[in-house]
N, C-alpha and C positions, 0 to 999 in steps of 0.2 A: 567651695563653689556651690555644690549642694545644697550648705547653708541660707546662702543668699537668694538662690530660686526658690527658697521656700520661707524666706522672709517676703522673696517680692509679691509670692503668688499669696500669702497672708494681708501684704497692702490693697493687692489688688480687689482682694474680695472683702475687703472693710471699706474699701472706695464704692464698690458696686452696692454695698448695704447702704452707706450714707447717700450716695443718689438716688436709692430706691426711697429712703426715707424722706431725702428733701421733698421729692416729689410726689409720695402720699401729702404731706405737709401742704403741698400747695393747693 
């Protein structure tokens, strides 16, 4: 279970990188 919270919290913060980048980009 452990694992998983810290794969999701891994997603989440390559998700907030790639938004931040789309949106320099634009």
């Amino acid at each position: 279970y452990e694992v998983v919270m810290d794969v999701m919290s891994k997603l989440k913060e390559n998700g907030v990188k790639r938004v931040g980048l789309a949106v320099k980009s634009q």
